[in-house]
C-alpha positions in Angstrom: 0.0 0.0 0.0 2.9 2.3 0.9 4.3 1.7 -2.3 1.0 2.5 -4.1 1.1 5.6 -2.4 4.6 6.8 -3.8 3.3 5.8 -7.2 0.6 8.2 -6.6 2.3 11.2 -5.2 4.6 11.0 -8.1 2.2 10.8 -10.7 0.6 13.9 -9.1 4.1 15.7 -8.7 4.5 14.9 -12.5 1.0 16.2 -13.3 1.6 19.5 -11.5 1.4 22.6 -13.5 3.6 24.9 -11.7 6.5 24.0 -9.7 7.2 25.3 -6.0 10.6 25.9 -6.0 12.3 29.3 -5.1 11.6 32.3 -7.2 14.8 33.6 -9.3 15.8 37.1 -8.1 15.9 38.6 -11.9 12.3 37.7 -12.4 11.3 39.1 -9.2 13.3 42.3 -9.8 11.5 43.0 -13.3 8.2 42.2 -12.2 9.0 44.9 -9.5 10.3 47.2 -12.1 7.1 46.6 -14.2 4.8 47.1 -11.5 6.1 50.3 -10.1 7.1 52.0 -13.8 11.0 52.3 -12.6 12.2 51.5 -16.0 9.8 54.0 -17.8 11.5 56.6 -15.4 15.0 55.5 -16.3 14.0 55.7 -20.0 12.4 59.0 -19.9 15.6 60.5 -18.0 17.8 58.9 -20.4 15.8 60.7 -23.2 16.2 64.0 -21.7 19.4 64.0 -21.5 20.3 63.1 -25.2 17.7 65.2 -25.9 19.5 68.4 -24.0 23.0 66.9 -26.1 21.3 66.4 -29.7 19.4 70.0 -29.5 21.7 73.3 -30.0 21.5 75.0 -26.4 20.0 77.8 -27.4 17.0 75.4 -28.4 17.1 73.0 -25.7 15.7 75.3 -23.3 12.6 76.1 -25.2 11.7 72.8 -25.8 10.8 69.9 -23.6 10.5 66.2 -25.4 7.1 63.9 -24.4 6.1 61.0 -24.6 7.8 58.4 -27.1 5.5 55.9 -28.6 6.4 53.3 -31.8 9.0 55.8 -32.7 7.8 58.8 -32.4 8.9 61.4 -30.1 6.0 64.0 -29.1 8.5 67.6 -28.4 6.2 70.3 -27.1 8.5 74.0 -28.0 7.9 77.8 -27.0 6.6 79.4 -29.9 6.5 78.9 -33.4 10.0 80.4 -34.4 11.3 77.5 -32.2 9.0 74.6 -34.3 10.3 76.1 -37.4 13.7 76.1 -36.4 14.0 72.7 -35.1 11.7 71.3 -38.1 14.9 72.5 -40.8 17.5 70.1 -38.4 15.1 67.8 -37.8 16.4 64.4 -39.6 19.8 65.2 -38.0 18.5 65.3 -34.6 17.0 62.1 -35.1 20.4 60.5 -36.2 21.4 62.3 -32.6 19.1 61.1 -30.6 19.2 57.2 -32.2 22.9 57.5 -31.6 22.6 58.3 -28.1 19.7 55.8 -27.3 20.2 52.6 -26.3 17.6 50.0 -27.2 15.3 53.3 -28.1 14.6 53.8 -32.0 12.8 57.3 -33.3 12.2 57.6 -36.4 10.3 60.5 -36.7 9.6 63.8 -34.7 6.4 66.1 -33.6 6.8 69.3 -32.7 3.9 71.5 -30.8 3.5 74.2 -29.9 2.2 74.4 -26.3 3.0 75.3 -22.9 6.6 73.4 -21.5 5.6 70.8 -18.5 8.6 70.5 -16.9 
């Protein structure tokens, strides 16, 4: 009967869908990092700062880049003087900014004009 009752628990520990064993740190980590947005923070400070390096100073400070969503970046600027400047260096800004990302692709820019949220 004893043996009958091996045979049983280890058809049922074959059977079992998930296993019990200890969680592996790296997968705890991200789903910690998913849950709380961390990496969208890194990503978004990473972007301003090759934003602040691929914009000419003078043009940095009137702008501020958004969101970034299947490669495109959302840049709200000043006034319109700003738009049209940045529009004329636009492609080699995006170069910039793809150089300077890691893992991040844009391929193509909007500029707005609307109040800065910084």
């Amino acid at each position: 009967m004893e043996e009958n009752s091996d045979q049983i628990l280890a058809d049922l520990a074959k059977r079992q869908r998930y296993s019990r064993g200890p969680k592996r740190i790296d997968g705890i980590l991200s789903e910690l990092m998913t849950r709380r947005g961390y990496a969208r923070v890194f990503s978004n400070n990473k972007l301003l700062e090759a934003w602040s390096e691929a914009v000419p100073a003078s043009l940095a400070g009137q702008t501020y880049p958004g969101k970034l969503s299947r490669g495109l970046l959302e840049v709200a600027v000043e006034n319109s003087a700003v738009l049209q400047e940045l529009a004329f260096s636009k492609q080699q800004i995006i170069a910039e900014l793809n150089g300077l990302l890691d893992g991040q692709r844009i391929r193509d820019i909007r500029f707005r004009v609307s109040p800065l949220d910084r």
